[in-house]
Biopython code that builds the backbone (N, CA, C, O; Angstrom):
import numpy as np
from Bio.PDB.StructureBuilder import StructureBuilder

atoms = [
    (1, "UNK", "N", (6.293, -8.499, -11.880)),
    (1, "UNK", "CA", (5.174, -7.665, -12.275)),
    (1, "UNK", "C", (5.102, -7.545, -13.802)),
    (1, "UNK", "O", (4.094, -7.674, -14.497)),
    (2, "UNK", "N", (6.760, -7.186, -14.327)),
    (2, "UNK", "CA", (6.129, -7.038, -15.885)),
    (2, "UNK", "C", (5.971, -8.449, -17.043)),
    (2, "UNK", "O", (5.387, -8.681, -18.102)),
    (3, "UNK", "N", (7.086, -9.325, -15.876)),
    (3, "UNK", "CA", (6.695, -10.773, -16.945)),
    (3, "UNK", "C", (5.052, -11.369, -16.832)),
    (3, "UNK", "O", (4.323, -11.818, -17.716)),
    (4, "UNK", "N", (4.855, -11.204, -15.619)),
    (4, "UNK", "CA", (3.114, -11.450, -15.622)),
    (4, "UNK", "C", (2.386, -10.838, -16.269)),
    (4, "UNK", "O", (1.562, -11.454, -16.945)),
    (5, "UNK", "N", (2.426, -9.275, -16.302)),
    (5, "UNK", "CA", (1.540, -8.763, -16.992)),
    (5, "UNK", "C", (0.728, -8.310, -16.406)),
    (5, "UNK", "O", (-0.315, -7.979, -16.969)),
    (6, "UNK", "N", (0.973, -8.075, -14.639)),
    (6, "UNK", "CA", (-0.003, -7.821, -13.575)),
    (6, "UNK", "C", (-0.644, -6.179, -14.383)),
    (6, "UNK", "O", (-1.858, -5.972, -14.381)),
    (7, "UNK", "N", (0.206, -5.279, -14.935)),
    (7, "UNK", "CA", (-0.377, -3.615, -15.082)),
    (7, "UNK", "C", (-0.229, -3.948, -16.283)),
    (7, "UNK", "O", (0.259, -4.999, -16.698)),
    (8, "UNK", "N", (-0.768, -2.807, -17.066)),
    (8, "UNK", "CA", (-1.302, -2.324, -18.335)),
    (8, "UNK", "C", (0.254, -1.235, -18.816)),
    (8, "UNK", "O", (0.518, -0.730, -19.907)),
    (9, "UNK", "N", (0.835, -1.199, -17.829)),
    (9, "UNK", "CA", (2.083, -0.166, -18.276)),
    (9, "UNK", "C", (3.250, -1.221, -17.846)),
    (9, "UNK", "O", (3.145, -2.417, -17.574)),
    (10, "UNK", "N", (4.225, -0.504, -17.872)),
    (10, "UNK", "CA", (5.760, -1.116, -17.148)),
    (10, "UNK", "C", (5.732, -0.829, -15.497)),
    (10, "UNK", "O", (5.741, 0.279, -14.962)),
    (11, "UNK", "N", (5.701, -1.926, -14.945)),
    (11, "UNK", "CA", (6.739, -1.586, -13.657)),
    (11, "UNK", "C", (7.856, -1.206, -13.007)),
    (11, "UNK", "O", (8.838, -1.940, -12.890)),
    (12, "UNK", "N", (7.779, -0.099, -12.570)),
    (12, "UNK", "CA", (9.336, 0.605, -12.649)),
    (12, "UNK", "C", (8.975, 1.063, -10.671)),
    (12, "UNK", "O", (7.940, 1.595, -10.269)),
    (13, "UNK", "N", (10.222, 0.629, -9.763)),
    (13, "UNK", "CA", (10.512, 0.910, -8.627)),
    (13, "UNK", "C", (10.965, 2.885, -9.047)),
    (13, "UNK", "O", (11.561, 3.422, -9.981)),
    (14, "UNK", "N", (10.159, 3.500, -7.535)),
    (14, "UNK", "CA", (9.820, 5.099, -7.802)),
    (14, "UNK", "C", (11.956, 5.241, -7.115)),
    (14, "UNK", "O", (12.856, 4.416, -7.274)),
    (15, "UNK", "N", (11.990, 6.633, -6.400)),
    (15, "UNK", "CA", (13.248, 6.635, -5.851)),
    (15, "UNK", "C", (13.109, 6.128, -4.246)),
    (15, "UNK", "O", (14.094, 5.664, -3.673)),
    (16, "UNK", "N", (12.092, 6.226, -3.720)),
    (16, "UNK", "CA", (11.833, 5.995, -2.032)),
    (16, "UNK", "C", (10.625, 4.579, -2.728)),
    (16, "UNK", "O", (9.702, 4.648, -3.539)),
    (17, "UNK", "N", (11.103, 3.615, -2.080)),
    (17, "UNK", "CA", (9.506, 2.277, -2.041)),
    (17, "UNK", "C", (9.922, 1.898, -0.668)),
    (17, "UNK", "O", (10.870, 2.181, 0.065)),
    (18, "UNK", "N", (8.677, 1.023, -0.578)),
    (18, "UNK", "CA", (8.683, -0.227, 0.261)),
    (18, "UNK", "C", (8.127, -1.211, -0.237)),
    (18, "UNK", "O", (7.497, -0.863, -1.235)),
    (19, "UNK", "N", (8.014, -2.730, 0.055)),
    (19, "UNK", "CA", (7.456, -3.413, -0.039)),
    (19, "UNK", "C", (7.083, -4.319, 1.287)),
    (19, "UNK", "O", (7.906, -4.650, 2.140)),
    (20, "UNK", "N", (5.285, -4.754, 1.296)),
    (20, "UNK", "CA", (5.111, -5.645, 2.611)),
    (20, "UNK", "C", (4.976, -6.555, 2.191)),
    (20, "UNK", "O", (5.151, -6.588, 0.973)),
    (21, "UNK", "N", (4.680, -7.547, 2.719)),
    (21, "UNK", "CA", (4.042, -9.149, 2.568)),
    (21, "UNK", "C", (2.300, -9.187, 3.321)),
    (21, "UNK", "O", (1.782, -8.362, 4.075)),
    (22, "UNK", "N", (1.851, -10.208, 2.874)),
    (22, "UNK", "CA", (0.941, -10.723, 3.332)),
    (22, "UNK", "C", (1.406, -11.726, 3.597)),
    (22, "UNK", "O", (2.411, -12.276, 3.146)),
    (23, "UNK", "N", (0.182, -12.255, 4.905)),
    (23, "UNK", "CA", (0.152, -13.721, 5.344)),
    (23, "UNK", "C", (-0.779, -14.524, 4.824)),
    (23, "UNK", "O", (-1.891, -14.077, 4.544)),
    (24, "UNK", "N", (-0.379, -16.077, 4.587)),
    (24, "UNK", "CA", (-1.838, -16.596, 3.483)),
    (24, "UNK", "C", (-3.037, -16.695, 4.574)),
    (24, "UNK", "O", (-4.170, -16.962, 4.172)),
    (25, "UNK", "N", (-2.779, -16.474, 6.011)),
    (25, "UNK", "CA", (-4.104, -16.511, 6.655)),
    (25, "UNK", "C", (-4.789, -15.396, 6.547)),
    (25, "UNK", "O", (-5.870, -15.214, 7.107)),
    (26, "UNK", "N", (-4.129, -14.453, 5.718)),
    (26, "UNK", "CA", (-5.045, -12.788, 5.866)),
    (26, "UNK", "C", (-5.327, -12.640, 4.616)),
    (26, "UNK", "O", (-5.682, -11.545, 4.178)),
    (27, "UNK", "N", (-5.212, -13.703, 3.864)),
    (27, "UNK", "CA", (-5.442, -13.513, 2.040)),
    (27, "UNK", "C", (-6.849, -12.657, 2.396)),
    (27, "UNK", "O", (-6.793, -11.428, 2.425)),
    (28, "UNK", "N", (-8.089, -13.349, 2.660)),
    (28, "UNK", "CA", (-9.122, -13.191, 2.710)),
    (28, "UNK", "C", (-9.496, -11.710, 3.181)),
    (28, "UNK", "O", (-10.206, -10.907, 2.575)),
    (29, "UNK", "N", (-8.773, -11.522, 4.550)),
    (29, "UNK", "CA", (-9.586, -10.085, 4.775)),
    (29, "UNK", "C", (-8.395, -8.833, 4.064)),
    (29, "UNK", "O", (-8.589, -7.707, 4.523)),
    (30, "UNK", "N", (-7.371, -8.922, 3.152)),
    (30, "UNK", "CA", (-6.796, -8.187, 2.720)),
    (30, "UNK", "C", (-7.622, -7.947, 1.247)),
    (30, "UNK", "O", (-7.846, -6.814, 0.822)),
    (31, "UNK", "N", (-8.113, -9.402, 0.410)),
    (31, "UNK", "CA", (-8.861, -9.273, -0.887)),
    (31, "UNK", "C", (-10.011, -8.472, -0.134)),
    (31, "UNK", "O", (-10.326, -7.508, -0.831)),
    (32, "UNK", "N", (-10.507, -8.511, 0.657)),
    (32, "UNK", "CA", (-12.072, -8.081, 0.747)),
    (32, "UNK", "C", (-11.830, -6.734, 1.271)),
    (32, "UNK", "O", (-12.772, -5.947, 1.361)),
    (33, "UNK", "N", (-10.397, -6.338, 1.698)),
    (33, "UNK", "CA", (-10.467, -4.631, 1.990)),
    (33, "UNK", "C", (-9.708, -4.199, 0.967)),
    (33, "UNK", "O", (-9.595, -2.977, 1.070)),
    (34, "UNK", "N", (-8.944, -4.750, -0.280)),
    (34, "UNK", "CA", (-9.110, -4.216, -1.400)),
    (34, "UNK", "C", (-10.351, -3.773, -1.772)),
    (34, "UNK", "O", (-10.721, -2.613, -1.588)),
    (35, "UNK", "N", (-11.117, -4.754, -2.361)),
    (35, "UNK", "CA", (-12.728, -4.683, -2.706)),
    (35, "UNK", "C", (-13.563, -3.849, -2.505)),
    (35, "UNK", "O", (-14.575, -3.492, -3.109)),
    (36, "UNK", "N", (-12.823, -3.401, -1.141)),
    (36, "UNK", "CA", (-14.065, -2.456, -0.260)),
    (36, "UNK", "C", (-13.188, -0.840, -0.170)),
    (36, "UNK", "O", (-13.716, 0.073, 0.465)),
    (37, "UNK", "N", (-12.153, -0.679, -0.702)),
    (37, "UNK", "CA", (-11.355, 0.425, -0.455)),
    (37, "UNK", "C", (-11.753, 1.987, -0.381)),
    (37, "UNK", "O", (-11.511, 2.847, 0.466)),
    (38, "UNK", "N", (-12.710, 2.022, -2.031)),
    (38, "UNK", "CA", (-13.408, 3.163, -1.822)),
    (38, "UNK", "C", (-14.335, 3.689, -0.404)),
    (38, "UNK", "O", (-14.396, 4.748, 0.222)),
    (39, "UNK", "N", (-14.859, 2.627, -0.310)),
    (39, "UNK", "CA", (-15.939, 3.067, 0.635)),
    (39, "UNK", "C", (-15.133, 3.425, 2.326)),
    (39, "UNK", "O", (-15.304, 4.135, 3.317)),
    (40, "UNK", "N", (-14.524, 2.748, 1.975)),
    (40, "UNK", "CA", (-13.112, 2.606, 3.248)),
    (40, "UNK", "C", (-12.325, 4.113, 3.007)),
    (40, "UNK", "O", (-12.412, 4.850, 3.989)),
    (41, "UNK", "N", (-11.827, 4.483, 2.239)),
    (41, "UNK", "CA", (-11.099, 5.335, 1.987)),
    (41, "UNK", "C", (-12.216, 7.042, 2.119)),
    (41, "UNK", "O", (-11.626, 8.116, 1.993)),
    (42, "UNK", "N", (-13.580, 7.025, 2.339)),
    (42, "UNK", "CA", (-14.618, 8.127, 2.579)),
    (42, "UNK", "C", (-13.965, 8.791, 4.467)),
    (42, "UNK", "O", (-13.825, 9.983, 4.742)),
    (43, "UNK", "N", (-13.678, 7.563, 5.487)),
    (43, "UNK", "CA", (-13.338, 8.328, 6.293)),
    (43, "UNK", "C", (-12.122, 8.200, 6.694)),
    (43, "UNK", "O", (-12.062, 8.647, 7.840)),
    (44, "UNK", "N", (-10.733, 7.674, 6.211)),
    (44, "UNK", "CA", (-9.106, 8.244, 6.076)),
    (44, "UNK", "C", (-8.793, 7.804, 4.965)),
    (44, "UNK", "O", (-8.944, 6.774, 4.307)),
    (45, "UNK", "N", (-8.136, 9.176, 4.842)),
    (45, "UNK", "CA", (-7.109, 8.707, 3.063)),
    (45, "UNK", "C", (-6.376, 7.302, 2.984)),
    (45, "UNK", "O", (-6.601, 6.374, 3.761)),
    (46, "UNK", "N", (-5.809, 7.285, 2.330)),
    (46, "UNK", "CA", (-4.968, 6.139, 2.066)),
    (46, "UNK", "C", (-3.394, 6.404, 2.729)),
    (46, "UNK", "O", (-2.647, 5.600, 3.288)),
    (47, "UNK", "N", (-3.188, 8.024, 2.399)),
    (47, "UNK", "CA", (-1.843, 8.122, 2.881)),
    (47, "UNK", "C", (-2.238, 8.432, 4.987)),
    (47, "UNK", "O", (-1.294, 8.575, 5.763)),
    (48, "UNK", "N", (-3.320, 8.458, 5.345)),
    (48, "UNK", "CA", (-3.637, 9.213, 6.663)),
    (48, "UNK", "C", (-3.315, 7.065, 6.837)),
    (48, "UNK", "O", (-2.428, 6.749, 7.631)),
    (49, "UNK", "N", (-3.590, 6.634, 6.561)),
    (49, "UNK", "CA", (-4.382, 4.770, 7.172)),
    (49, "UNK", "C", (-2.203, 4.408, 6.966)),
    (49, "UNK", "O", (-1.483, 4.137, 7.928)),
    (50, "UNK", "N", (-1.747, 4.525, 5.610)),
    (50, "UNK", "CA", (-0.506, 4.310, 5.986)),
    (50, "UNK", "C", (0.577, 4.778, 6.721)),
    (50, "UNK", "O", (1.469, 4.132, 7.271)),
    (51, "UNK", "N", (0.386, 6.036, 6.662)),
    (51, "UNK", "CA", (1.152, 6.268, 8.058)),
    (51, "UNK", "C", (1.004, 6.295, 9.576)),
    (51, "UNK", "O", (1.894, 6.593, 10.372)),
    (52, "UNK", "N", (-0.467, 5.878, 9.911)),
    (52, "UNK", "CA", (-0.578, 5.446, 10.941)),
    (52, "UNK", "C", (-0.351, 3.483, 10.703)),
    (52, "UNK", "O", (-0.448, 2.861, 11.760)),
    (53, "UNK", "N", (-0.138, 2.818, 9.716)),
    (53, "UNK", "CA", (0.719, 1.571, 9.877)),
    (53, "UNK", "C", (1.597, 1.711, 9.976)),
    (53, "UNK", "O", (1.978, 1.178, 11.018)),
    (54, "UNK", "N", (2.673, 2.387, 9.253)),
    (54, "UNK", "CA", (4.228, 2.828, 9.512)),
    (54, "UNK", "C", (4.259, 3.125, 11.069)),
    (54, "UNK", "O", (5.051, 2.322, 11.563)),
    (55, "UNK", "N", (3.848, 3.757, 11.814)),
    (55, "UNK", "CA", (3.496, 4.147, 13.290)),
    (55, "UNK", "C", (3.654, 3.066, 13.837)),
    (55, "UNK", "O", (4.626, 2.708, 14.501)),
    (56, "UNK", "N", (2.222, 2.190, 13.462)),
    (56, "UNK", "CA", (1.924, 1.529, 14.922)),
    (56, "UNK", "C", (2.742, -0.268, 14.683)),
    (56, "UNK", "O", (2.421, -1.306, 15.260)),
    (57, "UNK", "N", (3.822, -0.058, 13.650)),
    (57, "UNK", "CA", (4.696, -0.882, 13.443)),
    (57, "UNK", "C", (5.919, -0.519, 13.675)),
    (57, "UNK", "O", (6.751, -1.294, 13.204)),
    (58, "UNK", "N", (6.345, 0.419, 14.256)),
    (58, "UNK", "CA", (7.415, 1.531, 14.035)),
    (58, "UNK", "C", (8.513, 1.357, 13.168)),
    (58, "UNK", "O", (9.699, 1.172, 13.444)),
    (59, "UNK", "N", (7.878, 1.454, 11.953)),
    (59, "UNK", "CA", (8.976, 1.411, 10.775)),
    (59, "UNK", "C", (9.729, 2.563, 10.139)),
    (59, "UNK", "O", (9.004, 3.378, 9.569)),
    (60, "UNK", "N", (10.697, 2.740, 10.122)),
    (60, "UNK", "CA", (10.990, 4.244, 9.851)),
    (60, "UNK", "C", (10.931, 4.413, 8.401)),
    (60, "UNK", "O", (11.091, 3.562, 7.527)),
    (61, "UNK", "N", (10.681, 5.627, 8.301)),
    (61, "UNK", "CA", (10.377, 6.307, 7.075)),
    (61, "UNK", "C", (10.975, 7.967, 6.707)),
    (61, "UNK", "O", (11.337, 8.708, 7.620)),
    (62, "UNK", "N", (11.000, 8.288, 5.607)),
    (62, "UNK", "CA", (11.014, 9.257, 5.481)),
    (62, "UNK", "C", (10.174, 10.389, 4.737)),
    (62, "UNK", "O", (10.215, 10.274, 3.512)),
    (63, "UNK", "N", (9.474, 11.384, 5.183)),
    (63, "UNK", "CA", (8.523, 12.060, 4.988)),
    (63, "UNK", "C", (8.219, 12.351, 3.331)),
    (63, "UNK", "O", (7.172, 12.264, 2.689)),
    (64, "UNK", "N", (9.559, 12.723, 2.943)),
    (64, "UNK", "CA", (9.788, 13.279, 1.409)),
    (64, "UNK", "C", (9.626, 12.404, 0.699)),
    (64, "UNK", "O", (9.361, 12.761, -0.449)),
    (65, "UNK", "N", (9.689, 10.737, 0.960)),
    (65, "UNK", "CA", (9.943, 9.306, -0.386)),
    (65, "UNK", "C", (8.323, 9.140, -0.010)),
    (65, "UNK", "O", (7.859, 8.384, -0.863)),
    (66, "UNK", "N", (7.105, 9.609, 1.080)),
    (66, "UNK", "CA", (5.771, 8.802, 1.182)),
    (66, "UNK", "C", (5.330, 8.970, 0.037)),
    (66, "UNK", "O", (5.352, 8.114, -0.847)),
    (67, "UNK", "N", (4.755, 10.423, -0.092)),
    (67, "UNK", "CA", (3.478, 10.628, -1.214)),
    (67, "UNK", "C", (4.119, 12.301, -2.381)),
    (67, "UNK", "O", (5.040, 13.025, -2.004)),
    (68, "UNK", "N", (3.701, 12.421, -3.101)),
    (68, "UNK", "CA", (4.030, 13.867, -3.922)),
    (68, "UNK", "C", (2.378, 14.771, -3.866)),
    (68, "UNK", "O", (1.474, 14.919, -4.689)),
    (69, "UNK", "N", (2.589, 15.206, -2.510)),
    (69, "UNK", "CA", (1.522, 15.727, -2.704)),
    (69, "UNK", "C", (1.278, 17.293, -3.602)),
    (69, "UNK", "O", (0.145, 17.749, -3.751)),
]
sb = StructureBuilder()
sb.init_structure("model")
sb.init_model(0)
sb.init_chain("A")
sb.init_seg("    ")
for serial, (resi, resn, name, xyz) in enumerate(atoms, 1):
    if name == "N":
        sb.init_residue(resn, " ", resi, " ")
    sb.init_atom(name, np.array(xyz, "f"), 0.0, 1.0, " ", f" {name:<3s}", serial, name[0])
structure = sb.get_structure()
């Protein structure tokens, strides 16, 4: 992240992460629901849409490392 130059700041891992992958067959509909996020994000948050993926993947997690609300 920071040798590319992907952000405008430093990349620094928080104390709780994860990281997923994509598949190159889902490049397409993952760029186009970036793209579309706002409008996507009017009827579930972002943290309501990821923890129902954490769910319906059953990945465990812990409540306190998700979000600082």
């Amino acid at each position: 992240m920071n040798e590319k130059r992907f952000l405008n700041a430093k990349f620094e891992w928080q104390t709780g992460f994860g990281a997923l992958t994509v598949s190159q067959s889902q490049l397409v509909k993952i760029t186009n629901y970036i793209k579309n996020k706002k409008e996507h994000h009017k009827t579930k948050t972002f943290k309501e849409e990821y923890i129902d993926f954490l769910k319906a993947y059953n990945i465990d997690y812990k409540t306190e490392y998700l979000f600082n609300d």
